[in-house]
ROLO-940898 format. One record per residue (C-alpha): residue number from 1; residue in one letter; x, y, z. Coordinates in steps of 0.1 Angstrom, whole numbers, padded with zeros to 4 digits, always signed. Each point is the difference from the previous one (the first is absolute). Layout:
BEGIN
<pt num="NUM" residu="a" c1="X" c2="Y" c3="Z"/>
...
***
This chain:
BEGIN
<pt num="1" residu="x" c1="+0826" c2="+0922" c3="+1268"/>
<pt num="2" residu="x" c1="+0007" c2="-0019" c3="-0035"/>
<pt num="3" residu="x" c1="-0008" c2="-0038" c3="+0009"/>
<pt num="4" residu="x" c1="+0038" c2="-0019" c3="-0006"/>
<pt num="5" residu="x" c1="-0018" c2="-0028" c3="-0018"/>
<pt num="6" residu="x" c1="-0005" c2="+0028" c3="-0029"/>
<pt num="7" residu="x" c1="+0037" c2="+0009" c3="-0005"/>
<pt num="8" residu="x" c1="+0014" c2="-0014" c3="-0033"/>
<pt num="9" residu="x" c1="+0033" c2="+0010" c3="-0017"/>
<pt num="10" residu="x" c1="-0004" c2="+0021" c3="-0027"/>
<pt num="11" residu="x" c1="+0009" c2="-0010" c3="-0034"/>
<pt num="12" residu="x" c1="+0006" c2="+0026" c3="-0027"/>
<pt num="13" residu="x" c1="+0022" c2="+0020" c3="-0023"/>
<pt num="14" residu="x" c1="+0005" c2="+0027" c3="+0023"/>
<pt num="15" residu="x" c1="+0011" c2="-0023" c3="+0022"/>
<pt num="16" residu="x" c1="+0040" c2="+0000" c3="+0001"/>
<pt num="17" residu="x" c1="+0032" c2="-0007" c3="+0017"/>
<pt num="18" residu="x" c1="+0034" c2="+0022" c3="-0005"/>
<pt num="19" residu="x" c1="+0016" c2="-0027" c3="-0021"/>
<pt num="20" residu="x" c1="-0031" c2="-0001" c3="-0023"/>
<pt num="21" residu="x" c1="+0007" c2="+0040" c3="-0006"/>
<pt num="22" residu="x" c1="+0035" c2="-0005" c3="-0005"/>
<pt num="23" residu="x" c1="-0003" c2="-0032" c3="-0026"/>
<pt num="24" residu="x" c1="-0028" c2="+0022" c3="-0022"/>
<pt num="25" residu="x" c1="+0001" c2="+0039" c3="-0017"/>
<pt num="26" residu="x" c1="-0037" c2="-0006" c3="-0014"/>
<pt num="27" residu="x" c1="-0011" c2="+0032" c3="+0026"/>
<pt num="28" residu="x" c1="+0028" c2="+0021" c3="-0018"/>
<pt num="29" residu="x" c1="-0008" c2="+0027" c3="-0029"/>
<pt num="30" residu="x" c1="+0017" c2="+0021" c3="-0016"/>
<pt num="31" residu="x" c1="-0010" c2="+0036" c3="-0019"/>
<pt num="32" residu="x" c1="+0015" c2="+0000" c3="-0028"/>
<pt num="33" residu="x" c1="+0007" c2="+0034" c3="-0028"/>
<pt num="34" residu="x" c1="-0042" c2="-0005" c3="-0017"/>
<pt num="35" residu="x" c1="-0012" c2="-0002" c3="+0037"/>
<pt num="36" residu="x" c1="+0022" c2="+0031" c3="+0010"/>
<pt num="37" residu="x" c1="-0013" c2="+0020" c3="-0029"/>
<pt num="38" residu="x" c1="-0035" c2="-0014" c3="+0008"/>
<pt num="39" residu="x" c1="+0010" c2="+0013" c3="+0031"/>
<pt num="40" residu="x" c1="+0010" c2="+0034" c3="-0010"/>
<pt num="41" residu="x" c1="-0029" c2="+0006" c3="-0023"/>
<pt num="42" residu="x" c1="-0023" c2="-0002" c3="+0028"/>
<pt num="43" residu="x" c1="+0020" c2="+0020" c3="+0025"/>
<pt num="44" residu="x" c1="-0006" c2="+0030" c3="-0028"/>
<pt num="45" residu="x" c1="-0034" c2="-0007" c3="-0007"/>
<pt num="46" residu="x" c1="-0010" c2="+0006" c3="+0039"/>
<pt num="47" residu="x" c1="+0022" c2="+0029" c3="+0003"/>
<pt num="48" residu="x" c1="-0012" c2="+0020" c3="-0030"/>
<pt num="49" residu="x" c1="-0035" c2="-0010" c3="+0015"/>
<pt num="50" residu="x" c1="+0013" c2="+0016" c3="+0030"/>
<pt num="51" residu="x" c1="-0015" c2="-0028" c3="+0017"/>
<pt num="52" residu="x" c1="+0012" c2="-0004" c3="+0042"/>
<pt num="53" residu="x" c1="+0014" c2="-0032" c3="+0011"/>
<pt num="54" residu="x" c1="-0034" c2="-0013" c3="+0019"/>
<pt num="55" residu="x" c1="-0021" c2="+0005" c3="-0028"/>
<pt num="56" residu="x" c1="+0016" c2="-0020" c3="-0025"/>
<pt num="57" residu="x" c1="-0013" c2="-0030" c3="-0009"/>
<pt num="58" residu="x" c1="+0006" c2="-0033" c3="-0022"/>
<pt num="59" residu="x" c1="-0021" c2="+0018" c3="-0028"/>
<pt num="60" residu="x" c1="+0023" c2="+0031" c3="+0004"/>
<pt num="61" residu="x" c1="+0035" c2="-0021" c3="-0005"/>
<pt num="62" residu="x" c1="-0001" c2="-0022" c3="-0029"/>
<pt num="63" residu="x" c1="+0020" c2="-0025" c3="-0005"/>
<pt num="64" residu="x" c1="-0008" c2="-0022" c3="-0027"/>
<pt num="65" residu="x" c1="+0024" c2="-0026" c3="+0002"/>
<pt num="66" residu="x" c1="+0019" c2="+0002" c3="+0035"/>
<pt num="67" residu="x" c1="-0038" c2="-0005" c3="+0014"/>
<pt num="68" residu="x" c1="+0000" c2="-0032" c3="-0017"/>
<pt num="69" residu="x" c1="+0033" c2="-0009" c3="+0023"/>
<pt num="70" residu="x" c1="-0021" c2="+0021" c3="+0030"/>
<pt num="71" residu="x" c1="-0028" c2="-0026" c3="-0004"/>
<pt num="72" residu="x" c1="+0029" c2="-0025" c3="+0001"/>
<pt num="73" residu="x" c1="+0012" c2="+0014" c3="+0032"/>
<pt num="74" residu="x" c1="-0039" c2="+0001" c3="+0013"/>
<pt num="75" residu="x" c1="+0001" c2="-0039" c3="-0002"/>
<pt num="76" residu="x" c1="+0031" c2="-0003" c3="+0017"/>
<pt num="77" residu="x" c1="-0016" c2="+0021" c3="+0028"/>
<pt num="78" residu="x" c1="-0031" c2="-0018" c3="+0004"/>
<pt num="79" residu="x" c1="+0004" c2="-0035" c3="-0008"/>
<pt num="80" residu="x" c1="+0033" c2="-0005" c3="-0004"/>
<pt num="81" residu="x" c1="+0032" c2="+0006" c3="+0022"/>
<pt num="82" residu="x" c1="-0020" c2="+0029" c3="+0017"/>
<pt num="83" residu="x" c1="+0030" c2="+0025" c3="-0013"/>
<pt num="84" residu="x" c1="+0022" c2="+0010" c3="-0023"/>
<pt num="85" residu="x" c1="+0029" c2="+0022" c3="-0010"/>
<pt num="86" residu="x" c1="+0000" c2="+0023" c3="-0031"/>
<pt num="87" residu="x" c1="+0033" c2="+0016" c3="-0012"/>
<pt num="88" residu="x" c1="+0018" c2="+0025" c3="-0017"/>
<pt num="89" residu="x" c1="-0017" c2="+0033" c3="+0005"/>
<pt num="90" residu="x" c1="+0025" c2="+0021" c3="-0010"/>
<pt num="91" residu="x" c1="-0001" c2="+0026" c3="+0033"/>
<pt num="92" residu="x" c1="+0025" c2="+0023" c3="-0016"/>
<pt num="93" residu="x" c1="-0020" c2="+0008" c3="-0029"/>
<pt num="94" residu="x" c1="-0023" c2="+0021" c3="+0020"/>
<pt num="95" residu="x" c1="-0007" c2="+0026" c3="+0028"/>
<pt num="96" residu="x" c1="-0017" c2="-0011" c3="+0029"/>
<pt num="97" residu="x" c1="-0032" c2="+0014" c3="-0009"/>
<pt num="98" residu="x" c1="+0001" c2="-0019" c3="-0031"/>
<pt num="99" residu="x" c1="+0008" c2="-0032" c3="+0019"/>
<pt num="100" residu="x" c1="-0028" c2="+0002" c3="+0021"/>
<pt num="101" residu="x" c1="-0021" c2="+0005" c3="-0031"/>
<pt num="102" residu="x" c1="+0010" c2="-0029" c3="-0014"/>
<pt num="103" residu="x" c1="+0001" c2="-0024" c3="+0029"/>
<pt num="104" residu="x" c1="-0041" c2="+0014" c3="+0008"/>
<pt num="105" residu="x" c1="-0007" c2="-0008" c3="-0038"/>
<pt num="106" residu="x" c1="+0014" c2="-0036" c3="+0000"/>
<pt num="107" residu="x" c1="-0018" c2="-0004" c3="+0035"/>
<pt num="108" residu="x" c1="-0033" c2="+0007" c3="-0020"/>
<pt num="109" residu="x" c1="+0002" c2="-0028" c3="-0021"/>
<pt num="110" residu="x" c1="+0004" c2="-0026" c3="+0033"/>
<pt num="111" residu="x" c1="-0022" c2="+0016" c3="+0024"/>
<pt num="112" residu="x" c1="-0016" c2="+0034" c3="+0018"/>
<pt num="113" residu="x" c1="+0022" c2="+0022" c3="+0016"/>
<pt num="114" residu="x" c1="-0011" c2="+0008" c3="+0036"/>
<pt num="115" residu="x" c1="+0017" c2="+0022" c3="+0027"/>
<pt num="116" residu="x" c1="+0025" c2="-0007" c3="+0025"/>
<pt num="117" residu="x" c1="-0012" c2="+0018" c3="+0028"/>
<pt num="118" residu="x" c1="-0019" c2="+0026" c3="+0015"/>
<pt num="119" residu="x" c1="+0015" c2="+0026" c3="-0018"/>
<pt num="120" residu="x" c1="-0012" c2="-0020" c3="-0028"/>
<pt num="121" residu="x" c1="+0036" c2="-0001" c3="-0024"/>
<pt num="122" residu="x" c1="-0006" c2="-0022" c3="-0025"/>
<pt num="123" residu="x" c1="+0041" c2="-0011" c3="-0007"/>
<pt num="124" residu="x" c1="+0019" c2="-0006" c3="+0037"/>
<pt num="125" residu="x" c1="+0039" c2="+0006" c3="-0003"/>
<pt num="126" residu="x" c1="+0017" c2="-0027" c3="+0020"/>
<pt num="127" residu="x" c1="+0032" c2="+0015" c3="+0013"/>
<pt num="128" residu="x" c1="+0021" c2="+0009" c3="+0027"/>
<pt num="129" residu="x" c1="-0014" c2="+0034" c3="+0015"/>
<pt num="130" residu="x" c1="+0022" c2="-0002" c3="+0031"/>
<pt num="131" residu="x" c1="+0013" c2="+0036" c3="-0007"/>
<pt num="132" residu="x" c1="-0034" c2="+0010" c3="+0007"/>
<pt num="133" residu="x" c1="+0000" c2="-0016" c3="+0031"/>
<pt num="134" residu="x" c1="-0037" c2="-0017" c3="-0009"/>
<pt num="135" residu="x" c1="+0009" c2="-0036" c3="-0004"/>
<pt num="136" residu="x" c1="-0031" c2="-0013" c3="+0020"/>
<pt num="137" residu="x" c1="-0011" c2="-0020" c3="-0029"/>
<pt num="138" residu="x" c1="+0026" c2="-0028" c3="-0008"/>
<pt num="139" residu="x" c1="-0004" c2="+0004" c3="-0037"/>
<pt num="140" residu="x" c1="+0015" c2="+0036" c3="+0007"/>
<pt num="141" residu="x" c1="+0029" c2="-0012" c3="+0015"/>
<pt num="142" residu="x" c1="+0033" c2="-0026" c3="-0011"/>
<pt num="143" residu="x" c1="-0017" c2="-0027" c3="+0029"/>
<pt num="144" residu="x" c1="-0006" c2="-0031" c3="-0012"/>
<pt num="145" residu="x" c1="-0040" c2="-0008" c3="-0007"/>
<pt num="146" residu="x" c1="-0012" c2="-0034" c3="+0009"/>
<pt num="147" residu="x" c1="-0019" c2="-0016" c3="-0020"/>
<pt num="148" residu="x" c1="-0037" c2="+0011" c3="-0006"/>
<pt num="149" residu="x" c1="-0028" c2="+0010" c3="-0026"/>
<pt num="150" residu="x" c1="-0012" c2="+0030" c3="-0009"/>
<pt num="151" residu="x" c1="-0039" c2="+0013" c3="+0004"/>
<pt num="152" residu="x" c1="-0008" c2="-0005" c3="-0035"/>
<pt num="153" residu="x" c1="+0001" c2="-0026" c3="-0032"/>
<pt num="154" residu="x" c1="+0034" c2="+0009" c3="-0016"/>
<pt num="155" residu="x" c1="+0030" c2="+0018" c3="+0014"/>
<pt num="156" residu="x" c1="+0026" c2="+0014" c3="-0028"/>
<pt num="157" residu="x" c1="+0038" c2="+0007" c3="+0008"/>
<pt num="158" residu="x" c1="+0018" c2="+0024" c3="-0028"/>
<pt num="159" residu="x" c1="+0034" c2="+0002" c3="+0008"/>
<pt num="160" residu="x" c1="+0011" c2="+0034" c3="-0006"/>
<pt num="161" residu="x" c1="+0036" c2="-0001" c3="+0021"/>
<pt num="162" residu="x" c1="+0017" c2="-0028" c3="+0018"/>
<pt num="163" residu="x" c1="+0021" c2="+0001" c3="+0037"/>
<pt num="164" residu="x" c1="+0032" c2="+0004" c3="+0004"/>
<pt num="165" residu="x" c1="-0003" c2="-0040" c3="+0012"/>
<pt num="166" residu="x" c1="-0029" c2="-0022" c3="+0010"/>
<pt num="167" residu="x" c1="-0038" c2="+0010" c3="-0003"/>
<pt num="168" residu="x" c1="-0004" c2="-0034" c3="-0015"/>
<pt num="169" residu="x" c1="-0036" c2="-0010" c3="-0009"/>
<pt num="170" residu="x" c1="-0017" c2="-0029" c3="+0022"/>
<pt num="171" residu="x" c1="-0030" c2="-0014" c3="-0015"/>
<pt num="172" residu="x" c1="-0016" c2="-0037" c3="+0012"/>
<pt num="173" residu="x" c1="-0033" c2="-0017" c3="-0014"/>
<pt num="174" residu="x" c1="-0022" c2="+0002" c3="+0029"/>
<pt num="175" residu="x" c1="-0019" c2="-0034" c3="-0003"/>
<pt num="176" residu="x" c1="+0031" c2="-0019" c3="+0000"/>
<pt num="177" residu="x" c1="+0006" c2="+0017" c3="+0030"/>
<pt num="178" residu="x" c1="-0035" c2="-0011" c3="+0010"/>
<pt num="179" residu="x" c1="+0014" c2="-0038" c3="-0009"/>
<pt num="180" residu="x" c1="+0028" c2="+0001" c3="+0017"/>
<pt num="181" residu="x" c1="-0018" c2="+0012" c3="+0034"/>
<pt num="182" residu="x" c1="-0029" c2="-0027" c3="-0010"/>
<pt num="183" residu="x" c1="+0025" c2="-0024" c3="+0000"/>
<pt num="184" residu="x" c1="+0023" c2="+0009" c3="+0033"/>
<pt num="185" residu="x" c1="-0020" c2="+0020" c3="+0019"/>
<pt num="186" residu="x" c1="-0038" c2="-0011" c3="-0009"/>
<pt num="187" residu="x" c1="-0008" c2="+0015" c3="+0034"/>
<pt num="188" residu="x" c1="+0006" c2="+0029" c3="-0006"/>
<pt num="189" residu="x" c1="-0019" c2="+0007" c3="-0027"/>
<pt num="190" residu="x" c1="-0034" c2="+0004" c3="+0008"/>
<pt num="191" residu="x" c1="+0010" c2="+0028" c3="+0025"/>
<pt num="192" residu="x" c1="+0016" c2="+0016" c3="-0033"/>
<pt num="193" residu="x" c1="-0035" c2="-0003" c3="-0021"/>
<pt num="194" residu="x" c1="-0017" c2="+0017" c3="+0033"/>
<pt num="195" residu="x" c1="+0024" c2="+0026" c3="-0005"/>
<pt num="196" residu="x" c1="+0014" c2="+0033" c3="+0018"/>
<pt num="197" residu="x" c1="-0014" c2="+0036" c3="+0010"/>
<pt num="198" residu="x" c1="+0018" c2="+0029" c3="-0022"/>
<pt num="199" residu="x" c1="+0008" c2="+0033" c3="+0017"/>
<pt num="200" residu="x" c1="+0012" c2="+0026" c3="-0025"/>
<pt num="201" residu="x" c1="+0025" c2="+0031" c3="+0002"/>
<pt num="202" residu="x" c1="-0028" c2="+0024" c3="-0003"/>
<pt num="203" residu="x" c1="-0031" c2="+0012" c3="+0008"/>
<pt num="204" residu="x" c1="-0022" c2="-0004" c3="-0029"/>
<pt num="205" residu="x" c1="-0020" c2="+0031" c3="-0012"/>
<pt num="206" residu="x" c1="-0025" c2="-0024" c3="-0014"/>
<pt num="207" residu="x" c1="-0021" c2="-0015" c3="+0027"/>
<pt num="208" residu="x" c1="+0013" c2="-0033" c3="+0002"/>
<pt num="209" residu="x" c1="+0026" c2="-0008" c3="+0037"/>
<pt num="210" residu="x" c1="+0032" c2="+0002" c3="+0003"/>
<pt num="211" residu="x" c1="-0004" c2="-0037" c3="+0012"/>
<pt num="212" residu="x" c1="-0017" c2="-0029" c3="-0020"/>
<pt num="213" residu="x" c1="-0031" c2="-0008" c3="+0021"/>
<pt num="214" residu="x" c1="+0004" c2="-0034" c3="-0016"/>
<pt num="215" residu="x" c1="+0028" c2="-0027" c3="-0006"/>
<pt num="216" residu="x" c1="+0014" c2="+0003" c3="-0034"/>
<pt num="217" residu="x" c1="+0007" c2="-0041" c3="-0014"/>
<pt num="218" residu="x" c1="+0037" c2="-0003" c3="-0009"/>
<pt num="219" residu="x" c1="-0013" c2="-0030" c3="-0024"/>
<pt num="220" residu="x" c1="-0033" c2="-0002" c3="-0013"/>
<pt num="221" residu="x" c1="-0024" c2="-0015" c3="-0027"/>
<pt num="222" residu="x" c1="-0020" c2="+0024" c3="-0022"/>
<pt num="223" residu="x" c1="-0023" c2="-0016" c3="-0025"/>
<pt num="224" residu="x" c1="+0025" c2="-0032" c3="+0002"/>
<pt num="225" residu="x" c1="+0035" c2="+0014" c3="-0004"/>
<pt num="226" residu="x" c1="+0021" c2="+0004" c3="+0030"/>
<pt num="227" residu="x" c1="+0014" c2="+0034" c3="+0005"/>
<pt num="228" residu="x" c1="+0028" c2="+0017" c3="+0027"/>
<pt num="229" residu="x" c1="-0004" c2="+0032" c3="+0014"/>
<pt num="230" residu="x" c1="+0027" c2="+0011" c3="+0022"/>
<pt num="231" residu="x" c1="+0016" c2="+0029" c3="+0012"/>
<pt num="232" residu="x" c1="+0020" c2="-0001" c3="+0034"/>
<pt num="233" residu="x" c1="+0008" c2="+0036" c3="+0013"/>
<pt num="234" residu="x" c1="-0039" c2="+0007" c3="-0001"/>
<pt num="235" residu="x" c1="-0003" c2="-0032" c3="+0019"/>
<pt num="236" residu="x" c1="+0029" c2="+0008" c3="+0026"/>
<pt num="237" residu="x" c1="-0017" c2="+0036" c3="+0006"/>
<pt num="238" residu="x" c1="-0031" c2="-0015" c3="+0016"/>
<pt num="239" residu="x" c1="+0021" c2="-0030" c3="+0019"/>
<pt num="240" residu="x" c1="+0015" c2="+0032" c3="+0018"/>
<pt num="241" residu="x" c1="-0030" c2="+0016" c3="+0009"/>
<pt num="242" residu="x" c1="-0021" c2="-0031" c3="+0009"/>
<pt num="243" residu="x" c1="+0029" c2="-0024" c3="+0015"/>
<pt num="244" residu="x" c1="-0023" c2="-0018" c3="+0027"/>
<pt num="245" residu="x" c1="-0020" c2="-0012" c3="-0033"/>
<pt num="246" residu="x" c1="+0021" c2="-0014" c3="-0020"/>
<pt num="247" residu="x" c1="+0001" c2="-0036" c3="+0012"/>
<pt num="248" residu="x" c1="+0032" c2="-0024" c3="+0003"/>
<pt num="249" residu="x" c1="-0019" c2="-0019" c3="-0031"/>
<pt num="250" residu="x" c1="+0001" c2="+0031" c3="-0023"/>
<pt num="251" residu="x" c1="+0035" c2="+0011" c3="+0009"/>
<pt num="252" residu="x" c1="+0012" c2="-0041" c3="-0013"/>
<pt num="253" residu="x" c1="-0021" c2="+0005" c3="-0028"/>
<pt num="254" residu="x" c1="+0018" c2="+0036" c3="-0013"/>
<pt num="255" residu="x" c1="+0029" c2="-0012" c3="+0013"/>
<pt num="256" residu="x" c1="-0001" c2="-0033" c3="-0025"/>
<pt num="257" residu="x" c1="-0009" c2="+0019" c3="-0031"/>
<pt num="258" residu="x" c1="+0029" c2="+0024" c3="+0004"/>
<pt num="259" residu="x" c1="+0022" c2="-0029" c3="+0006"/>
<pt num="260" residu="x" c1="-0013" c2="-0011" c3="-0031"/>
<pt num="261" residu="x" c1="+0003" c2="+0030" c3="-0025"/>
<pt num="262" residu="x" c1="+0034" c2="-0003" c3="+0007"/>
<pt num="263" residu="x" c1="+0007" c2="-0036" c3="-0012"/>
<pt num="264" residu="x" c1="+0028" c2="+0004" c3="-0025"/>
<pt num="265" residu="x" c1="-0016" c2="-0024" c3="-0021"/>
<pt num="266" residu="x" c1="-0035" c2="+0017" c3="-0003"/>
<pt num="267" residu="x" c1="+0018" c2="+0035" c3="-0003"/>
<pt num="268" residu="x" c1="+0013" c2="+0013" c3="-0036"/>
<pt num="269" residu="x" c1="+0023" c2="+0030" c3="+0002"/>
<pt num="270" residu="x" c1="-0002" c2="+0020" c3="-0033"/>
<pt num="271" residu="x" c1="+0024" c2="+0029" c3="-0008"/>
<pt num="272" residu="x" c1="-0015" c2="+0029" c3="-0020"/>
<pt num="273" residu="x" c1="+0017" c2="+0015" c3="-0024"/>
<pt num="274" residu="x" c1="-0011" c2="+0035" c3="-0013"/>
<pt num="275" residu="x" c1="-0029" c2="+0002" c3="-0021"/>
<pt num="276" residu="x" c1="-0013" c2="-0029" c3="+0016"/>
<pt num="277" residu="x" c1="-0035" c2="-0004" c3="+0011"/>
<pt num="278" residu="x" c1="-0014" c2="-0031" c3="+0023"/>
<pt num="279" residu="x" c1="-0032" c2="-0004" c3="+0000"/>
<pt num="280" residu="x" c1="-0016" c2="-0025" c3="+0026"/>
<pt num="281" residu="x" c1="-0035" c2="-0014" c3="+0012"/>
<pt num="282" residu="x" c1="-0005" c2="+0009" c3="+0036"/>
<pt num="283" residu="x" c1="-0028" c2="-0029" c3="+0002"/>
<pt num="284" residu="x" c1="+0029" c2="-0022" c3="-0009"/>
<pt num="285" residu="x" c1="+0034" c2="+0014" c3="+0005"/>
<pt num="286" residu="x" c1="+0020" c2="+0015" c3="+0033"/>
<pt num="287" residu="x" c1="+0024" c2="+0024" c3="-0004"/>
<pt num="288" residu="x" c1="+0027" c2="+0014" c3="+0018"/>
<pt num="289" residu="x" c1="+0034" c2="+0018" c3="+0000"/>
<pt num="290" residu="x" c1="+0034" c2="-0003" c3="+0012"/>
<pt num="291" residu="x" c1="+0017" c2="+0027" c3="+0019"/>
<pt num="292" residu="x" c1="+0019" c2="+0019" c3="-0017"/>
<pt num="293" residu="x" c1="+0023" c2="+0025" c3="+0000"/>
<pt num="294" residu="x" c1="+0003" c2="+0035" c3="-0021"/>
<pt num="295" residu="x" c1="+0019" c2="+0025" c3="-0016"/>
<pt num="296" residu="x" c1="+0005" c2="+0031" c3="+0020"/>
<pt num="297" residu="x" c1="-0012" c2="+0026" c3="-0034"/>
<pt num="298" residu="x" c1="-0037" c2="+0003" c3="-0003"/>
<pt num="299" residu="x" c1="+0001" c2="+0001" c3="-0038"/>
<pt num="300" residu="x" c1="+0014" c2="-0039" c3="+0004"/>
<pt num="301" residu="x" c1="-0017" c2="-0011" c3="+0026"/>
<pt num="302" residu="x" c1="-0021" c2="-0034" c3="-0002"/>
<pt num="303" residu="x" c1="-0036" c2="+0012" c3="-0017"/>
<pt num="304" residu="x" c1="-0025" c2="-0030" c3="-0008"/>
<pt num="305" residu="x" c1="-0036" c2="+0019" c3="-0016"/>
<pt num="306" residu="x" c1="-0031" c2="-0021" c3="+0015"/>
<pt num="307" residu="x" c1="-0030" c2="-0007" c3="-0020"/>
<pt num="308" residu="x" c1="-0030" c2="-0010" c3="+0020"/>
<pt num="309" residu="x" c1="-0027" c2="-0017" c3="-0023"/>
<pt num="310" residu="x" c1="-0033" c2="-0016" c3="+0000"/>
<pt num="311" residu="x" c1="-0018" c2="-0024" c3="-0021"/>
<pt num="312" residu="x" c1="-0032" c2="+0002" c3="-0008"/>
<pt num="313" residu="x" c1="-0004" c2="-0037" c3="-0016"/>
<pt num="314" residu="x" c1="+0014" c2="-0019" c3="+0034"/>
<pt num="315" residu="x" c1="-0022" c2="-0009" c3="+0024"/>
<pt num="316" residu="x" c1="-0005" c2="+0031" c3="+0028"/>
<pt num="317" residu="x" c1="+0015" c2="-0012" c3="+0035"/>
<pt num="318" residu="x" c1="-0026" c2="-0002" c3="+0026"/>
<pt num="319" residu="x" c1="-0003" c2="+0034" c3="+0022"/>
<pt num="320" residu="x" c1="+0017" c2="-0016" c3="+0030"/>
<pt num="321" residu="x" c1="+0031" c2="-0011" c3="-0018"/>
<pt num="322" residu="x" c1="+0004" c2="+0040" c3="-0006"/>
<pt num="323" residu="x" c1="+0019" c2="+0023" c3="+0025"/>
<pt num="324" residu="x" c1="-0020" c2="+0022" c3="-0016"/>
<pt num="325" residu="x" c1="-0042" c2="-0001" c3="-0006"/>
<pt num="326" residu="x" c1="-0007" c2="+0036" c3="-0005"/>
<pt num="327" residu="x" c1="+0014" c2="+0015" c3="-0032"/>
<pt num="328" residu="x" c1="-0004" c2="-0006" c3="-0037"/>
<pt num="329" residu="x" c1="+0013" c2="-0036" c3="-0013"/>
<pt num="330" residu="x" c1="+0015" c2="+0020" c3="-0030"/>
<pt num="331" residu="x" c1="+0004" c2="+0029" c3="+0015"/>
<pt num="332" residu="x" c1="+0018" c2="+0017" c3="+0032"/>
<pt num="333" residu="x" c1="+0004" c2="-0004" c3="+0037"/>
<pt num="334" residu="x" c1="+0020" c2="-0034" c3="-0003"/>
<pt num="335" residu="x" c1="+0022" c2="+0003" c3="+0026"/>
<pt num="336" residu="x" c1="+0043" c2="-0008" c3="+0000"/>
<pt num="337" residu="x" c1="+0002" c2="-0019" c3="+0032"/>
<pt num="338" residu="x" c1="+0039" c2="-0009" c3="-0008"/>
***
């Protein structure tokens, strides 16, 4: 367990409050007609190349002068806010083949694109599959998602259709959620850098179990930045199966940092308009989503495309802050646990 006398409030940019959001647009780009045509060259150079979407790379998509606003955007992720928003894809433009070209391209020039599952897709659709009758996975469904991060360095949003209302974006910075428990709850808080067992939704085909043998830290130091790793369903799964060991200590612990993520003045909401894409730093940044509700055509329905990326420069996480040990870091077998 993390001695208390080492706990100190972190003090960065990434760092933040909901009123600081509000009272700033410095995280806001916009694409405007060069960076579209940019856009468009690229999109015909793979395509005449014949080139499939997982084996295009930054070298494969130029973009001479958007990647100088990319590299702008890279900052933002790493040092600076720990996201951003880039607008004004124009959606309508293109087919959704096209689209996915595009959003993969202008993923090459932040990160790696890995897989989001087993199955090993490299784009997840985020809607509401309820006429399937498969909405196991929240993302796949209108339920609200509490807030969490993502296995991976950067998670990207394009907004490709809205609800018919709510679906609003939540996203928090995670130390200053760290603070605020620091500051309230100091108790607490070494029982959240021990951390939690994860149990996922399926039986990996890889090796690794289905349950962490280990405690994945919900706040840790690698190489002297503090990071957050947290995702709750994965969490919840193993409280089921192994009730008599989770202690009364753990359950205060959870319970404080979901009371936290909620705090209306740590939470921004964000509504995203089509042809948006948020981009956000999982080391940094929780995310969640409101409930929302949809429109009853499937051509309409609420469809957000997810990017998954890594980044080679960052530091690599430790193995046991990884649900996963067993698969490729830029490659597949990274699993969706939401």
């Amino acid at each position: 367990m993390v001695d208390e006398r080492m706990l100190n409030p972190v003090l960065a940019p990434w760092v933040w409050t909901a009123e600081d959001i509000t009272n700033r647009n410095d995280w806001i780009y916009r694409l405007d007609e060069e960076s579209i045509s940019e856009l468009n060259n690229a999109l015909k150079i793979v395509k005449d190349r014949g080139l499939p979407i997982e084996k295009i790379e930054k070298s494969d998509f130029p973009l001479p002068g958007l990647s100088k606003v990319l590299d702008e955007i890279n900052k933002q992720l790493e040092n600076g806010l720990g996201f951003c928003l880039l607008k004004g894809l124009p959606i309508d433009r293109y087919n959704e083949d096209d689209l996915e070209l595009i959003y993969w391209g202008i993923g090459t020039h932040i990160g790696v694109g890995v897989s989001q599952s087993f199955r090993g897709d490299k784009l997840g659709h985020v809607m509401d599959m309820s006429h399937t009758g498969d909405i196991r996975r929240s993302y796949r469904s209108p339920r609200p998602l509490r807030l969490h991060v993502d296995p991976v360095d950067i998670v990207g949003l394009l907004c490709h259709r809205t609800s018919k209302t709510g679906g609003t974006s939540l996203i928090c910075s995670s130390m200053a959620v760290h603070n605020s428990i620091l500051e309230n709850n100091p108790k607490e808080l070494p029982i959240l850098f021990d951390g939690f067992h994860y149990h996922s939704t399926e039986d990996p085909k890889n090796g690794d179990t289905i349950a962490t043998p280990y405690r994945i830290p919900v706040f840790a130091d690698v190489e002297g930045r503090r990071v957050c790793v947290f995702n709750g369903p994965p969490i919840d799964r193993w409280i089921k199966e192994n009730q008599t060991k989770f202690s009364e200590r753990e359950k205060n612990a959870l319970a404080c940092f979901h009371q936290t993520t909620v705090s209306k003045d740590l939470v921004y909401r964000m509504d995203l308009d089509v042809g948006d894409i948020q981009l956000l730093n999982n080391r940094a940044i929780l995310h969640g989503r409101t409930e929302f509700q949809d429109h009853p055509e499937l051509e309409k329905k609420r469809h957000m495309l997810r990017l998954w990326l890594m980044v080679p420069e960052w530091v690599q996480l430790p193995p046991h802050m990884k649900q996963r040990t067993k698969h490729d870091r830029f490659g597949g077998g990274v699993p969706v646990t939401n």
